[in-house]
N, C-alpha and C positions, 0 to 999 in steps of 0.2 A: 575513447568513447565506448561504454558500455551500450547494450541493449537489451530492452524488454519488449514482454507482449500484457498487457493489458486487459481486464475484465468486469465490467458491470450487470456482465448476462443481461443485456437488454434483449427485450420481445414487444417488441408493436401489436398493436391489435389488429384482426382478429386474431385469437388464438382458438386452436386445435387441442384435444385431449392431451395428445403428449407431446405438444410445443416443449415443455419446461424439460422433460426427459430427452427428448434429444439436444436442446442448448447445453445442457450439462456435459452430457457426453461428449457433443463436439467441442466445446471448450479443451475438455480432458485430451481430447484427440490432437488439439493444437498446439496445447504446453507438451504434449508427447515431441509432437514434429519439432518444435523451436528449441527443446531439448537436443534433440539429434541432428537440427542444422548449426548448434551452436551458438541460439539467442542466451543470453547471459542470466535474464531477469523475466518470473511470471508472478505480475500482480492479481489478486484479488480484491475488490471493494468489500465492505462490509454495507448496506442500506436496507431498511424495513419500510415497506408497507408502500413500497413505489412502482405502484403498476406502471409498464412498460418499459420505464428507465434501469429499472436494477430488481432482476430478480438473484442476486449473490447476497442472500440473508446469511448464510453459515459461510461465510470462507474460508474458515478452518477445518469445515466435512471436505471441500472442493480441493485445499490446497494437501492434506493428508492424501487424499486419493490422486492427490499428480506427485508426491513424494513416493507413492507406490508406483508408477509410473517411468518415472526419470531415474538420473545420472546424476547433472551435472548441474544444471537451472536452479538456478536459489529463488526460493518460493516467497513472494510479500505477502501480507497483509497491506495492503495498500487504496484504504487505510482497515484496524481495527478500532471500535466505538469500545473507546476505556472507561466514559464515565460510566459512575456505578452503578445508575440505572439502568445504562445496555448489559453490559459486563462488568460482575467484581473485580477490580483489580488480580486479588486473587484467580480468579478465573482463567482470567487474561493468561499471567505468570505461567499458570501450568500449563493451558491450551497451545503457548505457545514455544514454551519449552519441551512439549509432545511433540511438537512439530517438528523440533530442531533435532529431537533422538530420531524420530523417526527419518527424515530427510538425510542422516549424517553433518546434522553441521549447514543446512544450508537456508535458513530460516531467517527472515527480514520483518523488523517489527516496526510498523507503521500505524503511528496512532493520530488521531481526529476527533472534532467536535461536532461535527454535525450540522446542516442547517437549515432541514427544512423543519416548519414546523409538524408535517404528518409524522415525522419521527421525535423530534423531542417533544411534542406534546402526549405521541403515542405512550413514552417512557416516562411523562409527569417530568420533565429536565427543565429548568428554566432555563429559558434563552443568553440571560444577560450573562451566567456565572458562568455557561457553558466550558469557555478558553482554559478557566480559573481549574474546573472541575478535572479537563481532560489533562492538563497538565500536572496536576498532584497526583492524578491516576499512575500516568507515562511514568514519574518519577518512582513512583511507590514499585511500580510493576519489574522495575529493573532493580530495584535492593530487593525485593520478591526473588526475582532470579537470581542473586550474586549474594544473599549472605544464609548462613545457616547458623542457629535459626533466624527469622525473620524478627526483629525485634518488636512489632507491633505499631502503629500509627494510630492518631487522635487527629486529623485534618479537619479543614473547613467542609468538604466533601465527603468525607468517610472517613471511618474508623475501624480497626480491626485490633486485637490480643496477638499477643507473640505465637506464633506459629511455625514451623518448618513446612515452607510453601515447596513440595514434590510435585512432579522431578526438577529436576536442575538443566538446563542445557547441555548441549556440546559443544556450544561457543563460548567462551569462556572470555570476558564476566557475564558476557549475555549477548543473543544477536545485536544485528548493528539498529539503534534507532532511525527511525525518523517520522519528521513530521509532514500532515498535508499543508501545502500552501494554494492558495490563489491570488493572491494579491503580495505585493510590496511588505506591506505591513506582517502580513506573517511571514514571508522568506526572513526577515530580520528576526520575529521572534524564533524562527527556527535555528537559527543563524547564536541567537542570544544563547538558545539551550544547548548547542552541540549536538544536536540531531539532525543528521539528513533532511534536505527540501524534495519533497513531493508536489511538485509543481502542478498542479491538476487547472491550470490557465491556460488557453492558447494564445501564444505571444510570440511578434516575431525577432529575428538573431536581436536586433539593436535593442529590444526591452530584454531581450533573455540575456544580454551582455550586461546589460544596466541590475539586472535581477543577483547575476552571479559577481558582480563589481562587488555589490550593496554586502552580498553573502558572505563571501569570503574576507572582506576590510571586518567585517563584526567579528569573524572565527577569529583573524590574529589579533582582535585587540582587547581590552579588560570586559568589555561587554562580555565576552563569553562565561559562561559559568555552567557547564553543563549538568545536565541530569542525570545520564546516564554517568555508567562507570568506566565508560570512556566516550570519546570524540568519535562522531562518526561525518566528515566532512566531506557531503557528497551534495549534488548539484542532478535531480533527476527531473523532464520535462515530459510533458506527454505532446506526443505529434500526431496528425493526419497518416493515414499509413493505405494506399491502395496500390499496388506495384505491375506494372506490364509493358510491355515493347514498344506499346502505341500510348502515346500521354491520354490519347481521346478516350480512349477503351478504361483505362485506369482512373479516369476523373468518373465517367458514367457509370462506371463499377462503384466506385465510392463517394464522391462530393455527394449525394442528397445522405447517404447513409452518415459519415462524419457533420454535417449540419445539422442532424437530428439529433447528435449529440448536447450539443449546442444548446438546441431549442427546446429539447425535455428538461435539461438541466433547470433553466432561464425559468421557466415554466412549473416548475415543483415547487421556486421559493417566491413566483411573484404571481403567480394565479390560483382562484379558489379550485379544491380539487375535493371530487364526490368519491369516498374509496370505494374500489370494485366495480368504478365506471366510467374510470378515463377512458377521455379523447386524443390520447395525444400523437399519435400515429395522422390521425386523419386530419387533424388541426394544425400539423403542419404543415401536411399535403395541400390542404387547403391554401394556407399564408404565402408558404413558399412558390407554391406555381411549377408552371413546368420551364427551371434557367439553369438547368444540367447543358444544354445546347449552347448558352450565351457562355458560359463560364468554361466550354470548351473551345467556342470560337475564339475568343478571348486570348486563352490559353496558347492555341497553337499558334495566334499570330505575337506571343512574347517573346521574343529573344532570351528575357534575363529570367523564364518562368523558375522560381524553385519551390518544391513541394515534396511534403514525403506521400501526395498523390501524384504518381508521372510516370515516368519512365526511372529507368536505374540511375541514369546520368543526371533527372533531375533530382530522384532520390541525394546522390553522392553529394551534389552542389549543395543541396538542403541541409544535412547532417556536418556539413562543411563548415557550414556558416553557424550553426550552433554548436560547433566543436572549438571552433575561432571564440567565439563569444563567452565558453569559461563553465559550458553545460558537461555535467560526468557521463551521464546515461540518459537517451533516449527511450521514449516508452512509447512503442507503434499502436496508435488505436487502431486497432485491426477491428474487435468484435466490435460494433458500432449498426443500430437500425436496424435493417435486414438485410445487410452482407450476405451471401451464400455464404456456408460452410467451404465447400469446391472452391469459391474466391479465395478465401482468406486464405488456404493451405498453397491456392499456384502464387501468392503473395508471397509469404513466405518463402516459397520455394526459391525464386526468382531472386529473392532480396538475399539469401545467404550464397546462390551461386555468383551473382554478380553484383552486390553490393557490400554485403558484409567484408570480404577479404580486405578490401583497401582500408579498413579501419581496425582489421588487427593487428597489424602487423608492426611492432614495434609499440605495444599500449602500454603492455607488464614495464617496460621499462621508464616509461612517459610517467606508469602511474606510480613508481617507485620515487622518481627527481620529483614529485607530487609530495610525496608522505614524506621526505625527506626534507621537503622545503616546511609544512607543516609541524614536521616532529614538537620542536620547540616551543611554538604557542601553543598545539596541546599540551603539552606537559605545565605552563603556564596555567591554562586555564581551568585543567586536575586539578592544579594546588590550590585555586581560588576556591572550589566547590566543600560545600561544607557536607562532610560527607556523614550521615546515618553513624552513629556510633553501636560497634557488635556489641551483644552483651556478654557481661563473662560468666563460664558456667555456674558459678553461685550466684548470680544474678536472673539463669534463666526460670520463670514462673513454674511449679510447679501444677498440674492440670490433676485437680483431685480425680479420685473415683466418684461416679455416683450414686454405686452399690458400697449399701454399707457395710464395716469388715464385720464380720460371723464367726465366729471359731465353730470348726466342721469337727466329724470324729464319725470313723468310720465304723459298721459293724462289721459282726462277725462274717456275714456272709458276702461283703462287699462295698455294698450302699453306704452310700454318705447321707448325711442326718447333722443336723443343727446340734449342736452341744450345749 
């Protein structure tokens, strides 16, 4: 079991002048710490124009400035918006093969569709084509990174002339893909492409076992046909994440803040919203009530409570049971509401003294008899893929000038002059 930490930069209303200045930074502060306790993975969202829920519009300013930062943490985009009215293709390509020089090598390419309508109508994207568009993108953006030059594309989505798309990676063909999921239906098309599942659902072990059953029977069989330039067979879920000694302490610390998660989400794609004057802080507060108390009372009198809000021991039992179920890496929603800062860092602290050790300890090897058991159907599923043919160098276009040639002639004294 790998782990990550998680970012939507959420901000509830009211906000202060330098709300937005200081979430940035303590974010920064947090992929620091979970860099130096030994979290594995920090993702980034990409979302526009969503007040409260997601102020991470550049995650590639955010994820560059924590590769200036860290070590050893492999930075996502999780997800980046490829259609070509967020981002060129192009764009993508190089933004995030910046990323990968920059980091050494530790860059994680997550692409996405999008779905509320404040952003793809913001970008003029239609709804229906959306899947269609983000996946010619994902595909394009990775022979973008792996061939020189880039031979050129004519898609249903966009088109581009042959280009040498700079710089190139340090992962070599290209970071590892992957895709977001929330439902069934996309683990499988994730599952179809050979991309990593971004599970952005909360589901418990028995559908996360059903999710990962569904996922892995597609990797080994002809359905697979990947996009990328290679297999990147990984299984990531995002969890509840509030950590401390006392279960009670740790659910009051988090359950309204991880619920609000929730219920912004619900709320961006199924109610009308006035930009620059949501409610969505206080219209929870409102709905929800005050059942932080019930849902502790609750709590303490469970025997089989598991949560990755609790204590260590129900942390362990929680990770346990979606480690049983066939999940690669958990993803701690720490940043979530209005978490303090101070919380989320004694969380973390807590979770890598006494919970993380029991799950390293013999992975590399786990995840070796993993790739080992896979080898074979990827290789399988390479050979299906119809791959971008290079072009040869008498075949690559010629990019005229569009000064035109002059014959120069110099005088005596230096100067150049038209002849």
């Amino acid at each position: 079991m790998r782990f990550g930490v998680f970012y939507e930069l959420q901000l509830p209303k009211p906000w202060t002048e330098d709300d937005e200045h200081r979430l940035i930074h303590e974010a920064l502060e947090q992929i620091e710490l979970a860099d130096q306790l030994g979290l594995d993975y920090a993702w980034a969202v990409e979302h526009h124009f969503l007040d409260e829920y997601s102020h991470c519009s550049s995650p590639e300013t955010l994820l560059a400035a924590a590769a200036a930062r860290t070590k050893n943490i492999k930075l996502g985009h999780g997800i980046r918006q490829v259609i070509p009215q967020y981002n060129h293709p192009s764009r993508s390509a190089e933004t995030v093969s910046t990323l990968d020089l920059i980091s050494n090598g530790r860059a994680q390419m997550g692409f996405g569709e999008g779905a509320t309508r404040m952003e793809l109508h913001g970008f003029n994207i239609p709804a229906k084509s959306k899947r269609e568009a983000s996946i010619e993108a994902a595909e394009q953006i990775a022979n973008m990174m792996s061939m020189n030059p880039y031979p050129g594309f004519d898609g249903e989505h966009f088109s581009m002339p042959c280009r040498n798309v700079i710089p190139k990676p340090m992962q070599k063909p290209h970071p590892p893909l992957w895709m977001a999921c929330s439902n069934r239906d996309t683990i499988k098309v994730a599952a179809r492409l050979g991309v990593g599942a971004l599970a952005f659902a909360f589901v418990d072990p028995d559908e996360a076992k059903h999710w990962a059953d569904i996922y892995y029977n597609i990797i080994k069989s002809d359905e697979c046909v990947p996009i990328g330039h290679t297999v990147n067979a990984n299984i990531a879920m995002v969890s509840s994440f509030s950590v401390h000694p006392d279960r009670t302490e740790a659910i009051r610390r988090g359950q309204e803040n991880f619920e609000f998660f929730s219920y912004a989400l619900s709320s961006l794609v199924t109610k009308d919203t006035v930009p620059g004057r949501t409610t969505l802080w206080d219209d929870y507060v409102k709905i929800r009530g005050d059942k932080t108390e019930q849902i502790v009372k609750t709590a303490a009198m469970d025997p089989e409570y598991s949560s990755g809000i609790g204590t260590p021991d129900d942390l362990r039992k929680h990770i346990r049971e979606f480690q049983d179920a066939g999940v690669d890496q958990l993803i701690l929603m720490q940043q979530a509401g209005r978490n303090p800062h101070a919380q989320i860092c004694e969380s973390l602290n807590l979770f890598a003294k006494e919970v993380l050790p029991t799950f390293t300890e013999g992975r590399e090897e786990r995840e070796q008899r993993k790739q080992e058991e896979l080898a074979p159907y990827i290789e399988a599923a390479l050979a299906r893929k119809q791959w971008m043919k290079p072009l040869a160098d008498e075949d690559i276009p010629v990019i005229r000038s569009s000064v035109e040639k002059v014959k120069f002639a110099e005088t005596r004294t230096g100067a150049i002059k038209k002849a």
